[in-house]
C-alpha positions in Angstrom: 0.0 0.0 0.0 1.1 3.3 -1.0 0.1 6.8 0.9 0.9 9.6 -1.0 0.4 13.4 1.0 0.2 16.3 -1.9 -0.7 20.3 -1.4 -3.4 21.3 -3.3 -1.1 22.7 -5.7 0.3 19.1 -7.0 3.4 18.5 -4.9 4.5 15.5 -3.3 4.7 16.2 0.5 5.0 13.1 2.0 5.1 9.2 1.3 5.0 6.0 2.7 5.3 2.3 1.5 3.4 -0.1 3.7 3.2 -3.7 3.4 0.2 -5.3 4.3 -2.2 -8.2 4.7 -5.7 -9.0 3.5 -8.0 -7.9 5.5 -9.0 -4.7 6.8 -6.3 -1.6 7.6 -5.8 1.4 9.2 -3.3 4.9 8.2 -2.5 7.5 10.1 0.0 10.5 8.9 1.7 12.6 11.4 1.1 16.0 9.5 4.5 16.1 9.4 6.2 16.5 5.4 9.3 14.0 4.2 11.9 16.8 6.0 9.8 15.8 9.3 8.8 19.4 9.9 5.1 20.1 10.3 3.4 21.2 7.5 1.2 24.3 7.6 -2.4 24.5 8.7 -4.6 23.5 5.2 -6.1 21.2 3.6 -3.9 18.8 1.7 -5.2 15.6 -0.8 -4.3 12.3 0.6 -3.7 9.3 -2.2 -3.7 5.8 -1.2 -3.1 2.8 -3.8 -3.4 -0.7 -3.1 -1.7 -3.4 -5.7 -3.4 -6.7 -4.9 -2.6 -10.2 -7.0 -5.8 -9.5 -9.4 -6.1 -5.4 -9.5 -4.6 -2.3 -8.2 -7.6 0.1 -6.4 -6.9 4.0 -5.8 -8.0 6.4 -2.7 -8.6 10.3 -3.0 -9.2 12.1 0.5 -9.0 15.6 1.0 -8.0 15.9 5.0 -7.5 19.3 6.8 -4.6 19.7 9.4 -5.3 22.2 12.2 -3.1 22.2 15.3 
């Protein structure tokens, strides 16, 4: 599973590789961007992909950070 945090304006904040198992899973992002320093209060588009044996399925979430 991929999880891939962008601005709104396109660029690549954050990312993660995460291996997993069938079955139900759970994310969480520490609002912090690849240089580990917080990123500003916003709203930022979170996209997760998931490559399985018979097909790949892709998330869009727009989350807000407030502190």
């Amino acid at each position: 599973m991929w999880l891939g945090v962008f601005a709104l304006s396109g660029r690549l904040l954050y990312e993660q590789m995460l291996e997993v198992v069938a079955g139900p899973q759970a994310l969480a992002w520490d609002g912090k961007d690849r240089a580990g320093r917080l990123v500003p209060l916003g709203m930022y588009l979170l996209h997760i992909q998931i490559s399985g044996d018979a097909r790949q399925q892709s998330l869009r979430h727009i989350a807000s950070v407030v502190y």
